[in-house]
C-alpha positions as CSV (number, residue, x, y, z in Angstrom):
1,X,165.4,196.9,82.7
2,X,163.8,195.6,85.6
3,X,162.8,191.5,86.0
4,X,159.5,190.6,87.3
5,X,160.2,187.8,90.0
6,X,157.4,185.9,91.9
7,X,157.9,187.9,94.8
8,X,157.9,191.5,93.1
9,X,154.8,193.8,93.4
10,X,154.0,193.7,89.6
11,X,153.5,190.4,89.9
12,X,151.3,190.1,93.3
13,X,147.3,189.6,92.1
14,X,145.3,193.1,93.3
15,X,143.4,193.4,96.1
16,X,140.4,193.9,94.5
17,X,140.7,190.6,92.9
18,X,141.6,188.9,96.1
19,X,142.5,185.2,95.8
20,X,139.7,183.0,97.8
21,X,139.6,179.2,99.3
22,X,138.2,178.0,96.1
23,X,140.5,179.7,93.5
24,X,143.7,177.7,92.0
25,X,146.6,180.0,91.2
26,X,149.2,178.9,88.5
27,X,152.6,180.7,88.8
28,X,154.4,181.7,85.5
29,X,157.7,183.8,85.3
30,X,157.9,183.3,81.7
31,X,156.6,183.1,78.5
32,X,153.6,185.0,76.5
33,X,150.9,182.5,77.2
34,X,149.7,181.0,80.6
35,X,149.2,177.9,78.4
36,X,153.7,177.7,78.3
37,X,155.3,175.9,80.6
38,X,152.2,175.6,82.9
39,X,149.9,173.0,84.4
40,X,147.2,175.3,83.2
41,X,146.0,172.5,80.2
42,X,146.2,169.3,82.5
43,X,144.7,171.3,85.2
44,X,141.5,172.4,83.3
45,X,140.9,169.1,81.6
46,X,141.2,167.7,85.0
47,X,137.8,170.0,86.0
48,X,135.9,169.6,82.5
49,X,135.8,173.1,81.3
50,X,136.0,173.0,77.3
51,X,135.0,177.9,77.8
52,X,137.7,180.1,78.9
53,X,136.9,183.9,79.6
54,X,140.0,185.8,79.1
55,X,140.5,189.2,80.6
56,X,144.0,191.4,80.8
57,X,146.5,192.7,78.9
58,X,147.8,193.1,76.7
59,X,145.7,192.9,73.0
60,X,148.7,193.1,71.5
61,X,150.4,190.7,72.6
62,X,149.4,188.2,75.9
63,X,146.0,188.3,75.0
64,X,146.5,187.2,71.4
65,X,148.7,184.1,72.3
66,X,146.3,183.1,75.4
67,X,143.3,182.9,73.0
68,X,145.6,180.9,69.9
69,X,147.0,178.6,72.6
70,X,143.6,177.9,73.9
71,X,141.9,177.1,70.3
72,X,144.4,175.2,69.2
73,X,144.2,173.1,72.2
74,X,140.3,172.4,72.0
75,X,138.8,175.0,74.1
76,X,136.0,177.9,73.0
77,X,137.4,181.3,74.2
78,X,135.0,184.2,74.9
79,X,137.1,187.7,75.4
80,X,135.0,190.7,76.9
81,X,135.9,193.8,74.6
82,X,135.8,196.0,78.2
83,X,137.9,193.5,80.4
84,X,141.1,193.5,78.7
85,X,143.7,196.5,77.6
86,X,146.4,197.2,75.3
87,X,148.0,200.0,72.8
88,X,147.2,201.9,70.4
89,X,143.4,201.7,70.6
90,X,143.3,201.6,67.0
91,X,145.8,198.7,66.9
92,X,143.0,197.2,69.8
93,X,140.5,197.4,67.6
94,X,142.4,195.9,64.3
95,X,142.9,193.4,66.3
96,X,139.3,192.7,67.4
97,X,138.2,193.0,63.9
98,X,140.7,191.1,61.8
99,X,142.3,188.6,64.1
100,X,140.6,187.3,67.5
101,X,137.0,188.2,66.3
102,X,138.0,185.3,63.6
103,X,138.2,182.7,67.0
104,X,137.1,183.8,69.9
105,X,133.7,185.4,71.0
106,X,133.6,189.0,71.5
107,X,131.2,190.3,74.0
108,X,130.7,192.8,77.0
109,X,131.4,191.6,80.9
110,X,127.8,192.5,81.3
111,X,127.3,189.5,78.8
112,X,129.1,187.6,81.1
113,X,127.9,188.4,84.5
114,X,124.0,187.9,82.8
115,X,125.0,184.7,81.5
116,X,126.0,183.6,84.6
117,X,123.7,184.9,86.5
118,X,121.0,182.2,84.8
């Protein structure tokens, strides 16, 4: 089994999502939620922002712990149903319906990208 190291190419963000001047990147190599062993909490206090929009994988798992970790620590977490990923799609959906629709808010990106469009 292969370990995912800073430098490897599974962990490198994708070009499509290229990191600009104004972005803050937190580094992680462990752990199921960016909130673990990160600066992510200080670091977001530090700015104001009480909304997080979580996108990714993986539903089953990352997704689920980012958006606990992030309630539990005070801040309102909106998940866009067509920005993150994980297995089965019926598991995905159990999911949605019985556990992160109970405390986050579910929407579309297009929900998003109007909103802040405004």
């Amino acid at each position: 089994m292969a370990a995912l190291v800073n430098a490897a190419r599974a962990t490198q963000i994708v070009p499509e999502l290229a990191v600009q001047e104004s972005d803050l990147v937190l580094s992680r190599l462990h752990r199921l939620s960016p909130f673990q062993a990160t600066e992510l909490d200080f670091v977001l206090r530090n700015l104001f922002i009480r909304s997080l929009v979580c996108v990714g994988v993986s539903v089953n798992v990352a997704i689920q712990n980012l958006a606990f970790d992030a309630v539990n620590a005070g801040y309102q977490v909106v998940i866009p149903r067509d920005a993150v990923a994980g297995f089965p799609p019926s598991h995905v959906e159990a999911v949605f319906a019985n556990t992160l629709g109970a405390v986050a808010t579910l929407v579309t990106s297009e929900q998003i990208l109007s909103a802040w469009a405004r």
